[in-house]
gemmi code that builds the backbone of each chain (N, CA, C; Angstrom):
import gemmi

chains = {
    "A": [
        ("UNK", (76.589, 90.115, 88.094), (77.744, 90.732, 87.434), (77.563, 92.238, 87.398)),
        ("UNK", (78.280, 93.071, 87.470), (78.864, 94.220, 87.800), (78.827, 95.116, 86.579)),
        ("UNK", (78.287, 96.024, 85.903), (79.152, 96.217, 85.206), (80.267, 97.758, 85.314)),
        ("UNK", (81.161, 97.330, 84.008), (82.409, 97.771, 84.366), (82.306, 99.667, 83.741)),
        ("UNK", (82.793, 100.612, 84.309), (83.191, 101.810, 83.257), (84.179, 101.464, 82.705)),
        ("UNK", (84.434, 101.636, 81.335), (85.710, 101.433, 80.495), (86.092, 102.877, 80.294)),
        ("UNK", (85.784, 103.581, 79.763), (85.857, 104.633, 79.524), (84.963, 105.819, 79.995)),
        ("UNK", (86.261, 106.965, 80.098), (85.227, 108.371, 79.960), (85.761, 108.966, 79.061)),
        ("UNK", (84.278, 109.717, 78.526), (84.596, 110.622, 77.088), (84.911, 111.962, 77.789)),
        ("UNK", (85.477, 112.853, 76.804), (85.212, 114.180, 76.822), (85.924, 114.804, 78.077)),
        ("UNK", (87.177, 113.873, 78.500), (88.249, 114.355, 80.162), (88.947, 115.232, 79.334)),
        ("UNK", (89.110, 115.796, 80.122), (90.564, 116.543, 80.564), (91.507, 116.240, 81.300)),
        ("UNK", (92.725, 115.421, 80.960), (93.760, 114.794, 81.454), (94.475, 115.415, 81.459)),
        ("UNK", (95.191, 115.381, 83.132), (96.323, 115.911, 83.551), (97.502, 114.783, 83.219)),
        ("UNK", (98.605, 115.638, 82.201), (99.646, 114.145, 81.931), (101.097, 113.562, 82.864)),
        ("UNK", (100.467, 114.987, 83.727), (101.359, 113.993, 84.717), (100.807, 112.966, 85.762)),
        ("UNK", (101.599, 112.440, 86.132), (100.959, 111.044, 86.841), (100.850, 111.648, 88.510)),
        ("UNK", (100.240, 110.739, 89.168), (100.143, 110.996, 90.475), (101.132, 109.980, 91.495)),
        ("UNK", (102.065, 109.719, 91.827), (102.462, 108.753, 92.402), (103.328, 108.249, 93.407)),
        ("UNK", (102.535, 107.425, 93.937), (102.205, 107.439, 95.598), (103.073, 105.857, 95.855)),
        ("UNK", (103.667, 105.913, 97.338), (103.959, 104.869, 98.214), (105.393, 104.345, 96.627)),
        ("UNK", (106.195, 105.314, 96.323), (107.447, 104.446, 95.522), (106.651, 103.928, 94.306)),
        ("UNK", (106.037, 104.416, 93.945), (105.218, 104.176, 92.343), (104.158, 102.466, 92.717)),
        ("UNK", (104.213, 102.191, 94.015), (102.945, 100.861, 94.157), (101.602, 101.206, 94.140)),
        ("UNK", (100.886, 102.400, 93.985), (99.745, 103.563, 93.037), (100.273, 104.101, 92.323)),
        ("UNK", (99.969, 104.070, 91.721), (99.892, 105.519, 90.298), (98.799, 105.696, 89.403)),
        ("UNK", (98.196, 107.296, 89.602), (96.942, 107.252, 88.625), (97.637, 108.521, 87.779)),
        ("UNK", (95.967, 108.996, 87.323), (96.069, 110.296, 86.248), (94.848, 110.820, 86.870)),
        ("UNK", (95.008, 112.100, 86.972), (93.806, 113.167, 87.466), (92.948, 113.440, 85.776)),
        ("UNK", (91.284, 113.415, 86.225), (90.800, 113.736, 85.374), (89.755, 114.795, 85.588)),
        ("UNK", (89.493, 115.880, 84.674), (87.737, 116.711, 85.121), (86.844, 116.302, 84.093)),
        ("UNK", (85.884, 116.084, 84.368), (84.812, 115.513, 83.245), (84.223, 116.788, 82.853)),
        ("UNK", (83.301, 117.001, 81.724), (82.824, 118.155, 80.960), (82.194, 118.689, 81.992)),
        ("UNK", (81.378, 117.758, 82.948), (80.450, 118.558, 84.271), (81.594, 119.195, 85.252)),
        ("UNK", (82.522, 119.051, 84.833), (82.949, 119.855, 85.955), (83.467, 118.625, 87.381)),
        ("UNK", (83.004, 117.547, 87.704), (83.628, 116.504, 88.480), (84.777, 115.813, 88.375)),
        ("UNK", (85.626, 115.628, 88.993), (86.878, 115.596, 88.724), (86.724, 113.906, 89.528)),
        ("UNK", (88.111, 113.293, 88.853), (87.873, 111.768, 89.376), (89.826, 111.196, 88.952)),
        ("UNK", (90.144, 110.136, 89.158), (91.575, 109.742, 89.079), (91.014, 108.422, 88.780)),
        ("UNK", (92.115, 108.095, 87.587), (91.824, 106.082, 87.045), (93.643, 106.092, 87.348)),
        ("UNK", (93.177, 105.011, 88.378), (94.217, 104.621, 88.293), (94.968, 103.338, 88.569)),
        ("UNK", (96.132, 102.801, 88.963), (96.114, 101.464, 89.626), (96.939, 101.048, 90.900)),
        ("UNK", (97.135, 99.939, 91.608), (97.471, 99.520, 92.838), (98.397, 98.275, 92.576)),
        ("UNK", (99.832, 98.168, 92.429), (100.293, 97.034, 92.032), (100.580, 96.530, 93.560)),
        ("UNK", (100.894, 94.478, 93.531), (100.648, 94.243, 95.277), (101.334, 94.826, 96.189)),
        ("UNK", (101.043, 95.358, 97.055), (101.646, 95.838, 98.532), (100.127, 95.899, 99.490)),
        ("UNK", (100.477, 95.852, 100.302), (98.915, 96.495, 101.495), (99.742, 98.437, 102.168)),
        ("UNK", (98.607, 98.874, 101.609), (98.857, 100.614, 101.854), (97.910, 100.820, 102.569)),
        ("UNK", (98.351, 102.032, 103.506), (97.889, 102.736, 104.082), (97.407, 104.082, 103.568)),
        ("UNK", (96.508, 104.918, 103.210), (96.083, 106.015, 102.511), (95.232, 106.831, 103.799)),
        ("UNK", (95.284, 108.216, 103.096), (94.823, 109.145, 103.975), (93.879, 110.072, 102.951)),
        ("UNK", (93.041, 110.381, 103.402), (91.378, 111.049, 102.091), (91.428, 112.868, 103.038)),
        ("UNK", (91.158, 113.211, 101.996), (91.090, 114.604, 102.373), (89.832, 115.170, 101.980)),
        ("UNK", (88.932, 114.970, 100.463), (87.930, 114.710, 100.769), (86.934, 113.125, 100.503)),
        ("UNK", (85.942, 113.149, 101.048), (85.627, 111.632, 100.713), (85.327, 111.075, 99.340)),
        ("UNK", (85.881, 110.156, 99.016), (86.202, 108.962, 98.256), (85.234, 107.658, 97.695)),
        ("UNK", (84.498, 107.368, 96.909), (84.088, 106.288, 96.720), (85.165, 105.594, 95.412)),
        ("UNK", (85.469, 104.552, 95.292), (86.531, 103.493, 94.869), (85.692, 102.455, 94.235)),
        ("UNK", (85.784, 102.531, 92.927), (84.956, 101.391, 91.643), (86.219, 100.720, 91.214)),
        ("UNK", (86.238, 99.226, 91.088), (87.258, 98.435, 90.158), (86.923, 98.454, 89.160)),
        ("UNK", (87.827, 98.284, 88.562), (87.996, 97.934, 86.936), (88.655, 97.179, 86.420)),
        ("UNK", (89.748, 96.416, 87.058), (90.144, 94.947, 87.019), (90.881, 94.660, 88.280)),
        ("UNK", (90.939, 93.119, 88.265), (91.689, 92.832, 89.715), (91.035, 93.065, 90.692)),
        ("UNK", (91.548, 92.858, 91.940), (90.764, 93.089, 92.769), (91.948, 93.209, 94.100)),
        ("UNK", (91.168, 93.741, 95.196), (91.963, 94.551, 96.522), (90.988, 94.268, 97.789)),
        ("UNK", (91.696, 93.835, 98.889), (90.842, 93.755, 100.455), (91.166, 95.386, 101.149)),
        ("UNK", (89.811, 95.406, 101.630), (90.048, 97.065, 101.950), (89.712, 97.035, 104.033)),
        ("UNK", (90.352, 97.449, 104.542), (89.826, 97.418, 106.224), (89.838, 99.170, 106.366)),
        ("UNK", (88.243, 99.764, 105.976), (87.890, 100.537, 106.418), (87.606, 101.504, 108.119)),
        ("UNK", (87.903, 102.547, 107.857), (88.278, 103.033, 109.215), (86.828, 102.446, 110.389)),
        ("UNK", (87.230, 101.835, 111.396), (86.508, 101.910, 112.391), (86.173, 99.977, 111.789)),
        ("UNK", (86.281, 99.475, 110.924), (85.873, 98.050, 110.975), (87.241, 97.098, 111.200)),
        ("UNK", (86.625, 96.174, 111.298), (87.416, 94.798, 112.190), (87.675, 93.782, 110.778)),
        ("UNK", (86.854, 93.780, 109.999), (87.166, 93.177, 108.982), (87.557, 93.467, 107.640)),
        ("UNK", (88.396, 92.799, 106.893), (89.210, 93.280, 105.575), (87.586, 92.594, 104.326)),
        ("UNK", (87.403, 93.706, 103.624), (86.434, 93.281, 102.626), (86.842, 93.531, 101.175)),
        ("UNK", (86.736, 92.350, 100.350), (87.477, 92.142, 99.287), (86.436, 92.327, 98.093)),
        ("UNK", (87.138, 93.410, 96.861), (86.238, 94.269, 95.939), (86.938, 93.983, 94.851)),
        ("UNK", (85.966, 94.015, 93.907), (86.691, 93.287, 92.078), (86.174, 94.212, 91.144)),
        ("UNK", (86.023, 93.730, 90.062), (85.746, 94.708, 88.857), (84.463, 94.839, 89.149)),
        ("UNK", (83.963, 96.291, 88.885), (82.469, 96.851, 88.906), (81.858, 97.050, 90.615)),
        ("UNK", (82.673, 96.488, 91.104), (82.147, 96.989, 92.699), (82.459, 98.455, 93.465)),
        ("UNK", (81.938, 98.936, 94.157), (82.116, 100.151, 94.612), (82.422, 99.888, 96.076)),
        ("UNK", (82.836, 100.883, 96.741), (83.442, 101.209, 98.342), (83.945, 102.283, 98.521)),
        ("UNK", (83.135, 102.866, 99.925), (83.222, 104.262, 99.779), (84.208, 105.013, 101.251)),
        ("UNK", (84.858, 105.306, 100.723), (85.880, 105.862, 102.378), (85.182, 107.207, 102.604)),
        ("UNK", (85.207, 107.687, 103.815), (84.884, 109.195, 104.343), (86.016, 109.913, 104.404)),
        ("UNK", (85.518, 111.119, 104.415), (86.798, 112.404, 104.018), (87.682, 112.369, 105.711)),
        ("UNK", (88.825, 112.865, 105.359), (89.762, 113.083, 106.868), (90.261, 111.286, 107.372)),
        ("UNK", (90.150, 110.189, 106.399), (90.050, 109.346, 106.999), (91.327, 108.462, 106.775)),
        ("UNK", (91.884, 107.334, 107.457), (92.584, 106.578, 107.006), (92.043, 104.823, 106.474)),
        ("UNK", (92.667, 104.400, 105.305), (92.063, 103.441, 105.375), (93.198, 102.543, 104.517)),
        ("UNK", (92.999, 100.960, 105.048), (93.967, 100.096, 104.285), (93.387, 99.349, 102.742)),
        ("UNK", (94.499, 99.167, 101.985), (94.071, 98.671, 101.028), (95.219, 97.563, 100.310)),
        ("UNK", (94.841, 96.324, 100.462), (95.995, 95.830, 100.154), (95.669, 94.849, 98.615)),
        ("UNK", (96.783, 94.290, 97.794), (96.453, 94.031, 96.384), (97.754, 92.482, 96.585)),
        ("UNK", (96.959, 91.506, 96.188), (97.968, 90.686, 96.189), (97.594, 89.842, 94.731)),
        ("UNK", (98.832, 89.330, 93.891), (98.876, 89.195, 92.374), (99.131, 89.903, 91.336)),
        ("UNK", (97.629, 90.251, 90.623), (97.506, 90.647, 89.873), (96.993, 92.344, 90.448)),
        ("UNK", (97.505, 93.292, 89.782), (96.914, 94.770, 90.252), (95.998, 94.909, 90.083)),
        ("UNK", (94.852, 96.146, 90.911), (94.078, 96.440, 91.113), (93.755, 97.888, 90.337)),
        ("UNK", (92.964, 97.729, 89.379), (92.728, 99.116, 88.312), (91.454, 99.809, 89.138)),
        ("UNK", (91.705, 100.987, 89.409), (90.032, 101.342, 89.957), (89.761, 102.999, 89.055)),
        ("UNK", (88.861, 103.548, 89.656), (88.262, 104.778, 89.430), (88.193, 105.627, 90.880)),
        ("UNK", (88.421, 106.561, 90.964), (88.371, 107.415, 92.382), (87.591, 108.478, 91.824)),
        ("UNK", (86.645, 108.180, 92.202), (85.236, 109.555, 92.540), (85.646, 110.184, 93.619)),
        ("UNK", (85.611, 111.555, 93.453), (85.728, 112.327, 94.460), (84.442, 113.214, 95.148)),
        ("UNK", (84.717, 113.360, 96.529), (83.467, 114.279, 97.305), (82.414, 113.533, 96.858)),
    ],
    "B": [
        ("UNK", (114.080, 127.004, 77.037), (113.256, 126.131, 78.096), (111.905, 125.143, 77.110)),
        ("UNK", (111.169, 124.178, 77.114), (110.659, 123.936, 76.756), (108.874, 124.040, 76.852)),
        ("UNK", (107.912, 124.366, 76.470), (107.152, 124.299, 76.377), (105.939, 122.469, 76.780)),
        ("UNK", (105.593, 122.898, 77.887), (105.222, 121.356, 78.762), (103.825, 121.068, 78.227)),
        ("UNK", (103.284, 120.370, 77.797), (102.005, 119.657, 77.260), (101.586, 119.292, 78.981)),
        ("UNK", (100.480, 119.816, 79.411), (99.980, 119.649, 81.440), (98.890, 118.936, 80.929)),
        ("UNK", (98.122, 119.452, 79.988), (96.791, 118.721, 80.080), (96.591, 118.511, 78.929)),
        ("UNK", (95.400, 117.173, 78.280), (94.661, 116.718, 77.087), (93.175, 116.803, 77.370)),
        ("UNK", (92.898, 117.796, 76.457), (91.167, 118.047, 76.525), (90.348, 116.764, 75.924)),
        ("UNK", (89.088, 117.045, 76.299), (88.129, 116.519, 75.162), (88.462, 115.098, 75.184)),
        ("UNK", (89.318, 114.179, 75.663), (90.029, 112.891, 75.565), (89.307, 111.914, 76.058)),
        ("UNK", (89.085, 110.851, 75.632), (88.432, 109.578, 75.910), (89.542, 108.600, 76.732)),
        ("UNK", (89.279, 108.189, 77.747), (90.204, 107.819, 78.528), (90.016, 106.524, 78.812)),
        ("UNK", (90.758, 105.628, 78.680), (90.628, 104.282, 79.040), (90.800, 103.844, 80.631)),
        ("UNK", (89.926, 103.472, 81.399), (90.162, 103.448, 82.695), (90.689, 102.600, 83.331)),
        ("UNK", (91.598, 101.149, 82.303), (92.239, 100.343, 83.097), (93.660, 100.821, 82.259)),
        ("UNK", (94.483, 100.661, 83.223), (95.946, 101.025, 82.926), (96.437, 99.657, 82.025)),
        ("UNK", (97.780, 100.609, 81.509), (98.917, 99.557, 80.979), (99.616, 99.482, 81.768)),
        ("UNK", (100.638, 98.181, 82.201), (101.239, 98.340, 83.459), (102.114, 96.574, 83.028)),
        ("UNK", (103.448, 97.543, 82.308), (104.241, 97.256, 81.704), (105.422, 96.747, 83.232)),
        ("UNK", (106.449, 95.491, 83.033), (107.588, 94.715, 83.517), (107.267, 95.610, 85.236)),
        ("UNK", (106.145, 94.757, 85.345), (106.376, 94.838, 86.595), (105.694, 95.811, 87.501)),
        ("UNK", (105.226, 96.847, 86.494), (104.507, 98.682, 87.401), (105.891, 99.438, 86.743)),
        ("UNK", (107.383, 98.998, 86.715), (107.676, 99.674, 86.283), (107.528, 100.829, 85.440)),
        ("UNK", (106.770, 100.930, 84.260), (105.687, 101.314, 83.578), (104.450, 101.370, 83.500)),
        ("UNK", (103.871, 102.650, 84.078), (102.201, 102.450, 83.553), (101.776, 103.633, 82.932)),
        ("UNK", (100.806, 103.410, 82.135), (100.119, 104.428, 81.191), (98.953, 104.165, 81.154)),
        ("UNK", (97.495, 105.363, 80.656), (96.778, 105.516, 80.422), (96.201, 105.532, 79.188)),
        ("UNK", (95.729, 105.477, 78.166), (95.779, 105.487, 76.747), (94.049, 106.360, 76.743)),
        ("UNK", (94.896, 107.642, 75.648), (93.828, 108.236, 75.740), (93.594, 108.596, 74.257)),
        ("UNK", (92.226, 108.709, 73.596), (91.794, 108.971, 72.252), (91.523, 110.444, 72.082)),
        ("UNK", (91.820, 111.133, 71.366), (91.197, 112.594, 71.424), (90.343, 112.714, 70.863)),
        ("UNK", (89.636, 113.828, 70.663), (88.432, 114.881, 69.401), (89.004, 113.994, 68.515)),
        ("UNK", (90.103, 114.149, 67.556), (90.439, 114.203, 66.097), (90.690, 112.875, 66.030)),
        ("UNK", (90.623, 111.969, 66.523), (90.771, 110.098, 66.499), (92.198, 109.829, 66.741)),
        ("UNK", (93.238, 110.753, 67.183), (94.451, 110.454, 67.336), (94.702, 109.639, 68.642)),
        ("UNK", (95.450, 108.526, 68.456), (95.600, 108.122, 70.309), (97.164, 108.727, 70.688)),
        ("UNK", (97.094, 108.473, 71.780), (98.267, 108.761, 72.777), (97.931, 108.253, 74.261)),
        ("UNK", (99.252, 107.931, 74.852), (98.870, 107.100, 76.026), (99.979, 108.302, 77.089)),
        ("UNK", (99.374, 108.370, 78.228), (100.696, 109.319, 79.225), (100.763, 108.279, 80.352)),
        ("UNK", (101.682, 108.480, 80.184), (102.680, 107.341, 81.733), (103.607, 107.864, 82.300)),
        ("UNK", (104.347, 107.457, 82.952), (105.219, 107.352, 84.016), (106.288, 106.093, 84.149)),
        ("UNK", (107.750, 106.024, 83.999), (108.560, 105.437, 84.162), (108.749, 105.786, 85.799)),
        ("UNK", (109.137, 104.113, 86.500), (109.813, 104.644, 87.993), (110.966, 104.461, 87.709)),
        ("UNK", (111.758, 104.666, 88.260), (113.798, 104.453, 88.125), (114.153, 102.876, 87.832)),
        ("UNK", (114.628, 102.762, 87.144), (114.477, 101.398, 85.969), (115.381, 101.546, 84.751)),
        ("UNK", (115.831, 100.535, 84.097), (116.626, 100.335, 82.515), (115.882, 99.420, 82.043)),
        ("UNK", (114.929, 100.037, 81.447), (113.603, 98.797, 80.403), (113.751, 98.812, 79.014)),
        ("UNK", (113.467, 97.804, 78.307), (113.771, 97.588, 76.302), (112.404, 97.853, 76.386)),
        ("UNK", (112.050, 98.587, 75.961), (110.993, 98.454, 74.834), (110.685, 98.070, 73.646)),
        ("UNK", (109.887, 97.165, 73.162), (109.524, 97.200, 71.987), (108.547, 97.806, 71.164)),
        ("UNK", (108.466, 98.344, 69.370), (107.673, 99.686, 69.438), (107.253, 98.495, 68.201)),
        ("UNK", (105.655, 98.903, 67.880), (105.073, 98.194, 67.220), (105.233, 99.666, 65.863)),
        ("UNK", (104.122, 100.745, 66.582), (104.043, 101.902, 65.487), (105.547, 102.960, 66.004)),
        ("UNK", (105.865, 103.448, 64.550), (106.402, 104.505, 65.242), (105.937, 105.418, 66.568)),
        ("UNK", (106.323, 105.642, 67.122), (106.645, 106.660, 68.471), (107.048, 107.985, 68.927)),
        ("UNK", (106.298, 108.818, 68.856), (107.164, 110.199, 69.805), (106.841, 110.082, 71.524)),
        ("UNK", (108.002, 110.267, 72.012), (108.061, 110.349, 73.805), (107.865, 111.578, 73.772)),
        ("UNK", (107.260, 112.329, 74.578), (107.137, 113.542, 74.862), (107.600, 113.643, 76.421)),
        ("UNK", (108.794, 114.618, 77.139), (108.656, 114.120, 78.721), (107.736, 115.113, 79.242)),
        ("UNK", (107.654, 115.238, 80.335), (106.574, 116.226, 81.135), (106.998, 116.680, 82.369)),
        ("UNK", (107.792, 115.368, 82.898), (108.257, 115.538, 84.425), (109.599, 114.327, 84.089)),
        ("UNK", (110.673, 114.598, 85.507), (111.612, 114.164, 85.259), (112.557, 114.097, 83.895)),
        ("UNK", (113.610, 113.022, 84.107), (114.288, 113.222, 82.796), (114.508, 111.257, 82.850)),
        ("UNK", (114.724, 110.965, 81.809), (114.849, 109.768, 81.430), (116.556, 109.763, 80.290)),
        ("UNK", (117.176, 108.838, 80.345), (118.421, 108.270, 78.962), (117.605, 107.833, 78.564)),
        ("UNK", (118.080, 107.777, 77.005), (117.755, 107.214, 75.786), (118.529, 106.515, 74.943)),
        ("UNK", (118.726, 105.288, 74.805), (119.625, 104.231, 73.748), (118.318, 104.168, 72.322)),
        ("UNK", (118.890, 104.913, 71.690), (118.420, 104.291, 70.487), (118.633, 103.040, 69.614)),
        ("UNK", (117.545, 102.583, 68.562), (118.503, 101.689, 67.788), (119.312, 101.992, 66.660)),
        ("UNK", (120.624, 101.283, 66.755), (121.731, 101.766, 66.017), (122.784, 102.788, 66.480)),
        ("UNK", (122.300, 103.114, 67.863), (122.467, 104.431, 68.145), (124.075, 103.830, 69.374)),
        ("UNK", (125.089, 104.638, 69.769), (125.810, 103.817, 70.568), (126.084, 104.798, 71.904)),
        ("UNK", (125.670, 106.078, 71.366), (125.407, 107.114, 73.176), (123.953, 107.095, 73.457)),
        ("UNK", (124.240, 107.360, 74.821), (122.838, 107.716, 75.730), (122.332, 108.777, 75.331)),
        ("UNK", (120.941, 109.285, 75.697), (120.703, 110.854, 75.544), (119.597, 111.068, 76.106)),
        ("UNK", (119.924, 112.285, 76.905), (119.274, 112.359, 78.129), (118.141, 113.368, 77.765)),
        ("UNK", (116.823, 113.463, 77.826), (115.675, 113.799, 77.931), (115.166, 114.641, 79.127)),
        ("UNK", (114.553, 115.646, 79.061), (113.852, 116.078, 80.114), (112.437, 116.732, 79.957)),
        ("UNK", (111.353, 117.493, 80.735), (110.076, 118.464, 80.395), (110.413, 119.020, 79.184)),
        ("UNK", (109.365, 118.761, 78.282), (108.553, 119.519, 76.754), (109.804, 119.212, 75.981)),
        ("UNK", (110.750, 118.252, 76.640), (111.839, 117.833, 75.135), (111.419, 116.605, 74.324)),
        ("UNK", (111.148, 116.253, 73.450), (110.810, 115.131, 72.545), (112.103, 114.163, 71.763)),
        ("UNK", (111.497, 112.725, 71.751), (112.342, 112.169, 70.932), (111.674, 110.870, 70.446)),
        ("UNK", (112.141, 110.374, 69.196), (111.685, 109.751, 68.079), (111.697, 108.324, 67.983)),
        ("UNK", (110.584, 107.188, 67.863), (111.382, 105.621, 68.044), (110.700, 105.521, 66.760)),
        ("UNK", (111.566, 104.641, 66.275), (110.996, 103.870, 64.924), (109.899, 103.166, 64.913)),
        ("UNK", (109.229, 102.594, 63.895), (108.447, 101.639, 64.047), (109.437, 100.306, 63.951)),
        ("UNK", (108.274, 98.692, 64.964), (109.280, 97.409, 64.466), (110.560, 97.992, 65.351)),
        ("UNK", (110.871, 98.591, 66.403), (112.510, 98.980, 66.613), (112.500, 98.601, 68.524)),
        ("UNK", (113.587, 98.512, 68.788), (113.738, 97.764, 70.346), (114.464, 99.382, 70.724)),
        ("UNK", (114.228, 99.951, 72.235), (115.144, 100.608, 72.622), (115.638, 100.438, 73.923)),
        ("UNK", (116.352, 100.987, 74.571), (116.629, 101.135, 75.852), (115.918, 102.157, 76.462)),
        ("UNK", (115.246, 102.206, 77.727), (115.224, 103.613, 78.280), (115.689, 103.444, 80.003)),
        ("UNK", (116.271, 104.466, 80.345), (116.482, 104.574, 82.271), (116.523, 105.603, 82.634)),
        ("UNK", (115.831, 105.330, 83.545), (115.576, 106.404, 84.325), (116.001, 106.280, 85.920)),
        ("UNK", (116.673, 107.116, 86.717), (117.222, 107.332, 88.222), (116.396, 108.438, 88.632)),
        ("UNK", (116.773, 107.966, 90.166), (116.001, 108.974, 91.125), (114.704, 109.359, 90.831)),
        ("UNK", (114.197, 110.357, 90.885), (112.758, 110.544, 90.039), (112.139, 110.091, 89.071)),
        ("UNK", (110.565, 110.115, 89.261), (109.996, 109.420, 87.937), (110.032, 110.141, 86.604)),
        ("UNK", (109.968, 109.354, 85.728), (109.745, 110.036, 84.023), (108.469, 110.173, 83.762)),
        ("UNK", (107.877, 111.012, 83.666), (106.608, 111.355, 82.934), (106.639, 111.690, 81.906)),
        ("UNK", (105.721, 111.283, 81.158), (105.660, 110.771, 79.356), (104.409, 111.333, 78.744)),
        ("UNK", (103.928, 111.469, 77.373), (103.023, 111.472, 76.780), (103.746, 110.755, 75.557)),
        ("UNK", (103.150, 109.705, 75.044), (103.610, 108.734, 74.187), (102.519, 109.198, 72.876)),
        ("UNK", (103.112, 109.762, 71.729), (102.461, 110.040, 70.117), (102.553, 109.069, 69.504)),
        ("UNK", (101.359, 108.177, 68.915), (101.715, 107.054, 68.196), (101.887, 107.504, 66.804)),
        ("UNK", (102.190, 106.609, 65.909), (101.870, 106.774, 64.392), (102.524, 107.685, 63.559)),
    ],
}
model = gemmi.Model(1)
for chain_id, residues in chains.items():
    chain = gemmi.Chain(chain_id)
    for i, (resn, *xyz) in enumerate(residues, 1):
        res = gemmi.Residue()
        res.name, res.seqid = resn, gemmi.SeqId(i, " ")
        for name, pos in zip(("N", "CA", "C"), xyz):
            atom = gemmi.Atom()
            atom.name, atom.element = name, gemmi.Element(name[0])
            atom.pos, atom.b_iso = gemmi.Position(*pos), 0.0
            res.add_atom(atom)
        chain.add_residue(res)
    model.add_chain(chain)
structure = gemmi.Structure()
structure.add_model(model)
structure.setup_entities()
């Protein structure tokens, strides 16, 4: 078992939302006291296509999503507390079927 | 012109969303320094009832949203750093077209 981040203390939340593909993502930008900046957000079902500008690692926090990372052949399926990490400049699929997919986006 | 609330410092952030009739609605719920909560979301283009447990202030941020109050028998239209009031225990209407509504929701 995995465990989960529930919370971060001490953000700085941006209150506007971020939102992508007709509102089927939508997060909130956050900077933590260090200075690292990260987005919680969620994935209701569709399969998306996304594009990273810089690289990305992707933690759940509920639900779960099959991801077909650039350059692989197979779709690999991630739940609460798991991590997966995309490279910067990249495209990658992510699709959510049911119940939505809550994650965390670490950035760089 | 109104004065826009962009960011919440210091805030404890809950990292799985609310994700209200559908995605139609989702929010973040965030705790501050002083123990106050507030949650910021995003309406997509939609006519949703809400039901309000504590009293309520909407705060908008982005877009504009109508407003049916209860008891109330006109619309009233909302936009950035304008505020408006829900009862506690009270049902409302809200819709929103074309663009999303961005929110900061004041409980209590």
């Amino acid at each position: 078992m995995n465990a989960i981040t529930d919370t971060f203390s001490g953000a700085a939340v941006s209150t506007r939302a971020n939102v992508y593909f007709d509102g089927k993502c939508v997060s909130h930008s956050l900077t933590l006291p260090d200075g690292t900046r990260k987005s919680v957000g969620v994935i209701l079902p569709a399969t998306l296509t996304f594009n990273t500008g810089a690289p990305e690692i992707m933690e759940g926090v509920a639900g779960h999503c099959e991801v077909l990372l650039p350059g692989e052949q197979v779709w690999r399926r991630y739940g609460p507390g798991e991590r997966f990490a995309v490279p910067g400049n990249a495209s990658f699929q992510i699709r959510v079927d049911g119940e939505p997919y809550h994650y965390i986006c670490h950035f760089g």
